[in-house]
C-alpha positions in Angstrom: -23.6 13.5 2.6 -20.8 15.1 0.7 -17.3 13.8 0.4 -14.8 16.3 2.3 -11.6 14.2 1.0 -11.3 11.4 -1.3 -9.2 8.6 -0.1 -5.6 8.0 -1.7 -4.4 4.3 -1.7 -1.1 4.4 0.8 2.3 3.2 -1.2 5.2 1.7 -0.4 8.5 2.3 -2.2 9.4 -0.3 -4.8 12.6 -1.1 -6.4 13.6 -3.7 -9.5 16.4 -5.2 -10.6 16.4 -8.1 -13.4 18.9 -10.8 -14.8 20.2 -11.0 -17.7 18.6 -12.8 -20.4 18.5 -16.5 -19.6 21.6 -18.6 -20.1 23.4 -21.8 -19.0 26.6 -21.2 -16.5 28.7 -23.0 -14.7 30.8 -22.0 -11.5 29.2 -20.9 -8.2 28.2 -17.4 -8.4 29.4 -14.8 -5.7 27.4 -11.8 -4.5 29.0 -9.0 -3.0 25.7 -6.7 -2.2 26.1 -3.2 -0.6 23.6 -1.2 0.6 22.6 2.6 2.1 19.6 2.9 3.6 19.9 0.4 4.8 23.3 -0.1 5.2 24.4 -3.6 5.1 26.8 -5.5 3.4 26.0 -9.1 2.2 28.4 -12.1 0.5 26.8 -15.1 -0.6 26.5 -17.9 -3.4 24.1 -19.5 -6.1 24.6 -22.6 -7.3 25.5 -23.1 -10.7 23.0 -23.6 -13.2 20.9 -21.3 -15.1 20.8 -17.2 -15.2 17.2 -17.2 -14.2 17.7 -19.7 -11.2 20.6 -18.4 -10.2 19.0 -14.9 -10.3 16.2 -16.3 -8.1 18.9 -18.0 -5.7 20.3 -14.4 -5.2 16.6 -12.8 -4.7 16.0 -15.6 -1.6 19.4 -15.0 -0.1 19.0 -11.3 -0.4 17.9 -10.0 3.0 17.4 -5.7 3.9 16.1 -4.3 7.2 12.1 -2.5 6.4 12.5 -4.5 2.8 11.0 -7.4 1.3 12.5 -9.1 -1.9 10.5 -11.4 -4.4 11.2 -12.5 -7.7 9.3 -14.2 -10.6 9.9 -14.9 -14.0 8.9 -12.6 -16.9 8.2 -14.5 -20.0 7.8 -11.6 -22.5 11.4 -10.1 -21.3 13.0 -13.8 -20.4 14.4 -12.2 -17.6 14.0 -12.6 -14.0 12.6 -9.6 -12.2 13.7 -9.2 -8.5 11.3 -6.5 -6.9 12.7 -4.7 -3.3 9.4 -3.1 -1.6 9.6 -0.9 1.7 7.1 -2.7 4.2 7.1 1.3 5.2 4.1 3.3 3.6 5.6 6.6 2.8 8.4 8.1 1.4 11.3 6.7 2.2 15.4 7.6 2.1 16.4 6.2 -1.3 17.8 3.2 -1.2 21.5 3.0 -2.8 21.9 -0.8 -4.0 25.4 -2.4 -5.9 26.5 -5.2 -6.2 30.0 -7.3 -7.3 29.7 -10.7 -8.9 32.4 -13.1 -10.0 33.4 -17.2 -9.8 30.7 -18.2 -13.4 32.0 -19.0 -16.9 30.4 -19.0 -20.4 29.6 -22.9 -21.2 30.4 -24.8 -24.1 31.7 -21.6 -25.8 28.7 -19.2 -25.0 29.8 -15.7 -23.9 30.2 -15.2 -20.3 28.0 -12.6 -19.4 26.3 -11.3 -15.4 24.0 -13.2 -13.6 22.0 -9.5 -13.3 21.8 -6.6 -15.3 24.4 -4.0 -14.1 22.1 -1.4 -15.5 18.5 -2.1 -14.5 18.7 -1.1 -11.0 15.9 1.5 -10.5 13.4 3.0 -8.4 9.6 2.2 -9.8 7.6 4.7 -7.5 7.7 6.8 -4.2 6.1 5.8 -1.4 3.0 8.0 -0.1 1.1 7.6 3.2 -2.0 8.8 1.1 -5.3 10.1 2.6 -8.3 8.7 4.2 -11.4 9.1 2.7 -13.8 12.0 4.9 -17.7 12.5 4.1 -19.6 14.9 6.3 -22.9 14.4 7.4 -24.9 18.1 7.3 -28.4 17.7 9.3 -31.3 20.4 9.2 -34.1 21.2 12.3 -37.2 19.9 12.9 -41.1 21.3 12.5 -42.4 18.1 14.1 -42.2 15.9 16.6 -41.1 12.5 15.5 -39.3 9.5 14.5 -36.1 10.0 11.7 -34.3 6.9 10.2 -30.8 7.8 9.6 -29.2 4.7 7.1 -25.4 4.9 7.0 -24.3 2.2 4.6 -25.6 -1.2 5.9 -26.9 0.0 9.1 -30.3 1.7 10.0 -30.4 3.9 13.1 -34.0 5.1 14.4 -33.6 8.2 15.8 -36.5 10.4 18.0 -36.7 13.7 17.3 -38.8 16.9 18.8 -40.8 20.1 17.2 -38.3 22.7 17.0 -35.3 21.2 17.2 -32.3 22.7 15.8 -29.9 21.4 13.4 -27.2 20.9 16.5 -29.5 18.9 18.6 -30.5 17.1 15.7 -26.8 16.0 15.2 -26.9 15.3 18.7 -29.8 13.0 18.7 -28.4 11.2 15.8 -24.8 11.0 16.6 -25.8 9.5 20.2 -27.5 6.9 18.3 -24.5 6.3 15.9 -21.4 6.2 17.9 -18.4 6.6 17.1 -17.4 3.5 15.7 -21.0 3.1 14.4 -20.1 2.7 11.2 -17.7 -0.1 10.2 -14.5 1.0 8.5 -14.8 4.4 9.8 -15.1 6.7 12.7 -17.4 9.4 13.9 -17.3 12.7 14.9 -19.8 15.3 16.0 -19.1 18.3 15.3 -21.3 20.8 17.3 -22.5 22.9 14.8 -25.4 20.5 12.9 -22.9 18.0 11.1 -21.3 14.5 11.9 -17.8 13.6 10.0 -17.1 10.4 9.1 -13.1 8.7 8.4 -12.5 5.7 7.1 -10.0 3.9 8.4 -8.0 2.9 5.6 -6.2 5.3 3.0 -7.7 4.4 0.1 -10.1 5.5 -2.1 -12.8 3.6 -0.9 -16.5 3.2 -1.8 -18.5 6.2 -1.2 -20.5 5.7 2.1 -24.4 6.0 1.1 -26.5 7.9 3.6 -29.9 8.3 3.5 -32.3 10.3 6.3 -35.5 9.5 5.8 -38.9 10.5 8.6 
């Protein structure tokens, strides 16, 4: 069995924006969010309170087409992160993201400062539709008549063969035994000429497939 094509794990395009470092505010804050790609334009309010709540208020409001929006605390940077992923694998159009935000004071004296970070909106990686994994299966002919087990990861398949068979009918024999969805996770293919090709379903490097032809 050799491995044709290593799998490539699919990804998704993935965005970040963060708060500011946590302080206390007060005032409702407004959100004017507009966006390319897709293009939508969004107003809406957190509660007063604290930057990193109020951050997280503006992460469960925010809603895209083909995006999803999380956010969680990061306690080495003190800041909220808000990540935007594409629930599309592949690359994507770029998405264009800004924002407006106004209505919050400082408190008790504290500088007034942004609920987010007018600076940390970035793009963390491309999407990729990556590559499934392919192994082919290269058989050989037969001197004898016979019985051939053919183990393709979990699975043993028995397998008669005849003197003088060629490396094609062996495939044959062997693929007609196999199917071509045989093999869990992946599908089969005969190819004609004495060797059987096996694709996983997913794209992603996944563990090698063990075969092992033993008579």
């Amino acid at each position: 069995m050799t491995v044709t094509q290593q799998g490539v794990k699919a990804e998704n395009e993935t965005y970040m924006l963060t708060s500011n470092t946590n302080n206390i505010v007060k005032g409702n804050a407004t959100f004017n969010v507009t966006t390319v790609n897709p293009a939508a334009t969004q107003t809406f309010e957190a509660a007063n309170g604290s930057v990193i709540v109020m951050a997280s208020r503006f992460a469960n409001q925010l809603e895209l087409d083909n995006y999803v929006v999380t956010s969680i605390y990061n306690s080495i940077t003190a800041k909220q992160d808000i990540m935007i992923t594409s629930t599309l694998s592949g690359d994507q159009s770029d998405l264009s993201f800004s924002w407006t935000e106004s209505g919050t004071t400082a408190l008790d004296g504290v500088t007034p400062q942004a609920i987010l970070d007018p600076a940390s909106f970035k793009k963390m990686h491309d999407g990729s539709n990556g590559n499934v994994e392919i192994a082919t299966l290269e058989l050989s002919g037969t001197t004898g008549t016979g019985t051939i087990y053919v183990q393709v990861g979990f699975r043993t398949f028995i397998v008669a063969v005849e003197g003088g068979d060629t490396a094609e009918e062996v495939a044959d024999k062997v693929f007609g035994e196999i199917g071509v969805n045989g093999v869990n996770g992946y599908t089969a293919v005969n190819n004609g000429n004495g060797t059987i090709t096996f694709t996983s379903a997913d794209h992603d490097d996944v563990e090698d497939l063990t075969v092992l032809v033993t008579n």
